[in-house]
N, C-alpha and C positions, 0 to 999 in steps of 0.2 A: 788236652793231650790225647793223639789217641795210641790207644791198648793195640797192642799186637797178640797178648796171650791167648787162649783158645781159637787158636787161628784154625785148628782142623775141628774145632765143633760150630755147630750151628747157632746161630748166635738170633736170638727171640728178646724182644720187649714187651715189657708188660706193666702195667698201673694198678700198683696195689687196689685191690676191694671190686678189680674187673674181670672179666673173663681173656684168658688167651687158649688159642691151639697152637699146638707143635706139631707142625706139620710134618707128618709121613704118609709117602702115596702107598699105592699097592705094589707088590712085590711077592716073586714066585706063581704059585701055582694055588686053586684055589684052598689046598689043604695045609694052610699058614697058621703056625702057634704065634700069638702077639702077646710082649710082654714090655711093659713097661717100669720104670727104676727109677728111684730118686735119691742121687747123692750115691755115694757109697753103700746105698742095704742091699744086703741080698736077696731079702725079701720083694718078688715083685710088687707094684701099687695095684696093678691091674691087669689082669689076662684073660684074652679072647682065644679059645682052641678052635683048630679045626673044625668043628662043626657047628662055632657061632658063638657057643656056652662062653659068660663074664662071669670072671671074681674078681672085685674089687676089694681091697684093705678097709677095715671095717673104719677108721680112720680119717679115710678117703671119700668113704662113701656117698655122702653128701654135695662132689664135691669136682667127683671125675667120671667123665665117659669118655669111651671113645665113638668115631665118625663112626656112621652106617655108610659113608661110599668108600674111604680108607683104613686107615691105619694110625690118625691122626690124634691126638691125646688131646681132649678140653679141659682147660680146667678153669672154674669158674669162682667167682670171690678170693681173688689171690690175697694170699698173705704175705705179712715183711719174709717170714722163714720160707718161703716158696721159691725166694729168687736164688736157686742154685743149680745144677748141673741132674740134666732126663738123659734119660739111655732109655732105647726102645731098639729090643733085640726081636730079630723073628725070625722064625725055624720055620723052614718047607723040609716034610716027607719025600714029595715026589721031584727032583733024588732030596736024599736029606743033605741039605747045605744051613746056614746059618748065617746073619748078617748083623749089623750091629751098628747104632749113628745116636751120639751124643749131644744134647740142645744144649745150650746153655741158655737160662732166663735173667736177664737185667731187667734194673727199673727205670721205668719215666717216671717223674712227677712233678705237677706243679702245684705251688704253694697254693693254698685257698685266700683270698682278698678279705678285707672286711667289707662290709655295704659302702658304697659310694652315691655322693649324691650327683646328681646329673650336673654336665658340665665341668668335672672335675677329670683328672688325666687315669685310665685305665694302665699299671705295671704289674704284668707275669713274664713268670720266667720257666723254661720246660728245660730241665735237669734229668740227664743221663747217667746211669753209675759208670757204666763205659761207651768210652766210646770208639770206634773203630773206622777206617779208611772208607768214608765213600757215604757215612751216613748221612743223613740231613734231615733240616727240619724244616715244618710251615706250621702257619695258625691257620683255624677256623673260625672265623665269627659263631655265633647264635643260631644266624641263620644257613651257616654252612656256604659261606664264601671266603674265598681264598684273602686272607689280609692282603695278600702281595699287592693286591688290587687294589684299595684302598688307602687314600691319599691321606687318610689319619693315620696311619699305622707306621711304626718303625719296629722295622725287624732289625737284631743285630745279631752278630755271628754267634756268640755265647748263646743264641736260644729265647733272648728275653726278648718284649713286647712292649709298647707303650701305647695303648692308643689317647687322641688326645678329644677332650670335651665328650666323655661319655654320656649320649642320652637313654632315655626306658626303652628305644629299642636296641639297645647293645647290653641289656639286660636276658642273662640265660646261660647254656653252658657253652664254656669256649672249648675250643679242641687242636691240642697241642699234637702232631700228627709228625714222627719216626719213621723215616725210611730207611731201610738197609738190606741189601741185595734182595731189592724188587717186591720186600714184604714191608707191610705199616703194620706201625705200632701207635694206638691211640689214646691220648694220656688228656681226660678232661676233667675241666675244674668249674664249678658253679660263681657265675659275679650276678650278684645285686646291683641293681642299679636304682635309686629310690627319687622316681619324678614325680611329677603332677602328670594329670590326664591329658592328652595331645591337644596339643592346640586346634580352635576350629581353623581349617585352611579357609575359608568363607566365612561373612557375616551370620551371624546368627538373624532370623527374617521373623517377625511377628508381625500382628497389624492391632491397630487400636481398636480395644475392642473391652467392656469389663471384665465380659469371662476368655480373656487372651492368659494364658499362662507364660512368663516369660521364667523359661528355667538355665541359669547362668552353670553350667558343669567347672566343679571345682574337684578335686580328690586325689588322694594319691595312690598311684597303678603301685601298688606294692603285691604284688601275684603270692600266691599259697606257695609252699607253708609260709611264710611271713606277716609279720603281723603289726600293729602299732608301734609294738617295744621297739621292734627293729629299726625304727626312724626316732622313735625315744633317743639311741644311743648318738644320731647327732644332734641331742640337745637343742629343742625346739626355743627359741628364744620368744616367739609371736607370730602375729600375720595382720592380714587386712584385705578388705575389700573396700578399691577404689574406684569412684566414677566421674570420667572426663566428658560431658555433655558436649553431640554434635554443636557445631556453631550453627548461632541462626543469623536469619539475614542481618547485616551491616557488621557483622562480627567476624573476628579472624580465630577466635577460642573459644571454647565455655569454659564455666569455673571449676576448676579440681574440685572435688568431693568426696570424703572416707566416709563409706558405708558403713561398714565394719570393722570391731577390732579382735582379733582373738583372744580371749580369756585365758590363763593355762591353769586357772582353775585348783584344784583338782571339783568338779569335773572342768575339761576342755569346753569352750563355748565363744559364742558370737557374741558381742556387744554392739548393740545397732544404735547409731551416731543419727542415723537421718529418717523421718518418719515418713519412708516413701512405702508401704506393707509388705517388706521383706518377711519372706521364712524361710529361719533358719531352723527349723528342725531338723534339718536333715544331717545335722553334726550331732544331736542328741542321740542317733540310730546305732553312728560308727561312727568311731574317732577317723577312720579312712576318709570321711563326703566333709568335704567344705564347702559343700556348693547352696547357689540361695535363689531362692522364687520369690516370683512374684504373679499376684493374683490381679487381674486390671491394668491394661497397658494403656498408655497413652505417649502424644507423639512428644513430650519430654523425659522419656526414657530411650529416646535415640541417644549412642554414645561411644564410648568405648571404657570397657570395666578390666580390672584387673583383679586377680587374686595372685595373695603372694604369702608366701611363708620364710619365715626366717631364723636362721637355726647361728649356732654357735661359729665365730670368727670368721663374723659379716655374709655368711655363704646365705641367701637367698632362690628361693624357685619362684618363678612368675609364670602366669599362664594371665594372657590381655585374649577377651573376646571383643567384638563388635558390634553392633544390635541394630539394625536398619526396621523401621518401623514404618510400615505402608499404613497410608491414611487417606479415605476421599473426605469429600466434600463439595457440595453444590452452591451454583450460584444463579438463581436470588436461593435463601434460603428453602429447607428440604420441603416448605410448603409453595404451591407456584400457582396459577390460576392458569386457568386453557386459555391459549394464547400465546402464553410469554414465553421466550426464550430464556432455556435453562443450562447452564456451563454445570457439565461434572469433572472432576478433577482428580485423580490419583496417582499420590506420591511418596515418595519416599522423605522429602523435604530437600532434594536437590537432586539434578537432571540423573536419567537413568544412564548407564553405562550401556558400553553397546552390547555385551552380552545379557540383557536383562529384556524383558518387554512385558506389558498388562495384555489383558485380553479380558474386555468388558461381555458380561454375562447379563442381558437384560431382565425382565419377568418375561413371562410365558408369551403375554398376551403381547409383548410389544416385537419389533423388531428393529436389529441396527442397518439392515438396507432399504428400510423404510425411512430410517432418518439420512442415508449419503454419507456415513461420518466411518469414519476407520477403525474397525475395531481394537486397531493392536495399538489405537495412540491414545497417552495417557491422557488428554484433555480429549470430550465427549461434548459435543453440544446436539442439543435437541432444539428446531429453531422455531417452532411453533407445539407447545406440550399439548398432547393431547388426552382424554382420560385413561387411554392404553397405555400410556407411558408410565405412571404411577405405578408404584408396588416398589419390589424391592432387588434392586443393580448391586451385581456384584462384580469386584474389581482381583484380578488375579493378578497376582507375581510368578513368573515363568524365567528359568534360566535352560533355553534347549529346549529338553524334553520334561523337562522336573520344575511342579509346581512346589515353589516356595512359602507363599502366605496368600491369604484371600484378605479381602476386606468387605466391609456391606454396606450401604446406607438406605432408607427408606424413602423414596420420592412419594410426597403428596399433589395430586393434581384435581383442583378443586376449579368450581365452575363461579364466576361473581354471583354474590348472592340478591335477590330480588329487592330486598329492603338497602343494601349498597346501592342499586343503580337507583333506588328511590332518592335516597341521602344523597346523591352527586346529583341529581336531577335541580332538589329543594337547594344545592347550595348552589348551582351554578345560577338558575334564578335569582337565588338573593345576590351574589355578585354582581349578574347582570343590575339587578335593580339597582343596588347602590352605584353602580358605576355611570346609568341612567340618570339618577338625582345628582350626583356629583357634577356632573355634567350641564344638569340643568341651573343648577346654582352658579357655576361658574360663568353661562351664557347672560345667566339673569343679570349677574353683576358687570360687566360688559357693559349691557344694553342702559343698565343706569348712568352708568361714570360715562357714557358719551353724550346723557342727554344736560347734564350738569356743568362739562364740561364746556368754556366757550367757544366759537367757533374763531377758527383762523380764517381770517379774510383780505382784501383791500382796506387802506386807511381810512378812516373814516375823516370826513372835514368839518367842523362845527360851522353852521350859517344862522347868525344872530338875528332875529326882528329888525331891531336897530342897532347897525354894526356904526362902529364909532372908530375914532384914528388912534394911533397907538398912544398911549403916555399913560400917565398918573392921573389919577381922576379925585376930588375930592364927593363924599357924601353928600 
């Protein structure tokens, strides 16, 4: 409804416990008595004479000045009894005339929220005691932009606000913002908003290594003054930390895995499910750190992890990280003999994305345009090692300009030892030898089975001394 009454006073808003001024310019000549009134007393609150001199109502004291470029009345920590009708009269000497202009002060306000947990729907409402032709209103977010802009937001004519799926950064003061003839009135209310810490927008990048620290951030952003309790009141039902391992070759998944469960104790704590050297101290410090390390990486801590918490009537917060774990490795083994062609290899455990690339770092003594091979590609071969090549190659991860993780490994390049070329010497002989004697036994035997054997030839004819005619013969 709007108000038509005090249509010839000046009409001011104001937000209990804030500051406002009623504005008056200057006026007359510089030998101006200012006096200001509140309500019906006829006692002034506060007068500035002619030559500068203030009294203020002992009262008041605390509480009012006025401007040093006008005439303008501050008043600061308003109270509920404050919002009533200023008169501010001023007399000029030179001539003596006298003028007189009446404020009236209304209130804005809006209700204060209880804490919301992220993801849940933001509703304020910005309440006018009057209101009058022409006023209007906007929101401010947090960080001081207009809601209207804002494609979460519903403003509706009444004043009220919705915004929808609040996250921690729509956590701060909002600012219900009064206009009426050309002056703001600004009426703000504090919202909590109680998340987890921001998600990583990127993997998290380590490389294997024992002394690698892999620290997983878990906690909840609840900013000062606030504290535990304040997240206490939605009723923490539990939590957990879970680990879904990259797939490795021939696999389309890894195994789900619960690291952790939270205890609610009294005290709060981790229960640790899997004996991979999690620490969890760092929930022992502050009930605020959920978060868990690890001391010694290796390339089966590539994954993806979650931490989640879970509070009263299913409402959950999840914060999932990533963990890409750069790894070399040589091929033949990190020991090699002068000579041999050596494959170095560093990887993440699947091809690199195109904003990613290595950059192999050799030892001092050796160089990569000495070998022909490409420094930014992640497979490295060296095709004859030589003893400059030995020491110790490191492998960087690069996105841009920003190194993300190194890796090391130690190449051995060793020369054949004297007493090996002896032992190859003594056993290709005895090979030879046996293969010799094998040789000879198998010719030997040969040479007998043909001499045993009879010969193939023409038939042979029998011709008898005394050849007789065919029949039976007796003895």
């Amino acid at each position: 409804m709007l108000s038509t009454k005090w249509a010839e006073d000046v009409v001011v808003y104001g937000q209990v416990g804030e500051t406002v001024t009623l504005p008056r310019s200057k006026w007359g000549s510089e030998r101006v008595l200012v006096q200001w009134f509140f309500g019906m007393d006829t006692q002034p609150l506060i007068t500035r004479n002619s030559h500068g001199r203030e009294t203020i109502d002992p009262v008041w004291k605390d509480r009012l000045s006025l401007s040093k470029t006008d005439f303008s009345l501050i008043i600061n920590n308003i109270r509920l009894e404050d919002f009533k009708s200023f008169k501010c009269e001023l007399k000029d000497f030179m001539p003596q005339t006298t003028t007189s202009v009446t404020f009236r002060l209304f209130r804005v306000s809006v209700q204060p929220v209880s804490p919301l947990l992220a993801g849940k729907n933001l509703n304020l409402k910005c309440d006018i005691e009057e209101i009058f032709k022409g006023t209007q209103r906007r929101w401010l977010s947090p960080q001081k932009q207009d809601l209207n802009e804002d494609k979460r937001a519903q403003i509706r004519n009444d004043g009220s606000l919705t915004v929808m799926s609040v996250t921690g950064q729509d956590h701060g003061e909002w600012t219900c913002v009064v206009t009426y003839q050309g002056r703001e009135a600004y009426a703000n209310t504090p919202v909590t908003v109680i998340d987890l810490s921001p998600a990583h927008p990127q993997p998290i990048y380590t490389s294997v290594s024992s002394l690698s620290l892999l620290h997983l951030p878990c906690f909840f952003s609840i900013p000062p003054p606030l504290s535990w309790s304040d997240s206490q009141e939605k009723s923490i039902q539990g939590g957990r930390w879970t680990f879904t391992p990259s797939p490795v070759a021939g696999s389309l998944t890894g195994v789900f895995q619960t690291l952790a469960n939270l205890s609610l104790g009294p005290p709060l704590a981790w229960v640790v499910n899997q004996k991979r050297g999690l620490d969890v101290s760092a929930l022992q410090k502050t009930n605020l750190n959920l978060s868990l390390s690890k001391k010694g990486v290796t390339e089966g801590d590539r994954g993806e992890y979650t931490c989640a918490v879970e509070f009263q009537r299913g409402d959950t917060l999840k914060r999932s990280m990533r963990v890409e774990v750069l790894q070399v490795f040589s091929s033949p083994a990190p020991v090699a003999f002068v000579g041999q062609e050596v494959n170095l290899t560093c990887t993440l455990g699947h091809p690199l994305t195109s904003d990613l690339k290595v950059k192999w770092i050799p030892p001092r003594q050796s160089s990569l345009l000495a070998l022909g091979s490409d420094p930014d590609s992640a497979h490295l071969t060296i095709p004859e090692a030589r003893d400059i090549n030995g020491g110790r190659w490191r492998c960087e991860l690069w996105r841009n300009k920003t190194k993300l993780t190194s890796v090391e490994i130690t190449l051995k390049i060793e020369r054949v030892p004297m007493d090996v070329w002896l032992l190859v010497t003594i056993c290709g002989a005895a090979v030879i030898f046996v293969l010799l004697l094998i040789l000879t036994v198998i010719l030997n035997r040969r040479h007998r089975q043909r001499v045993t054997m009879p010969r193939r030839g023409k038939r042979r004819i029998c011709r008898c001394k005394d050849p007789q005619p065919k029949g039976f013969y007796r003895n």
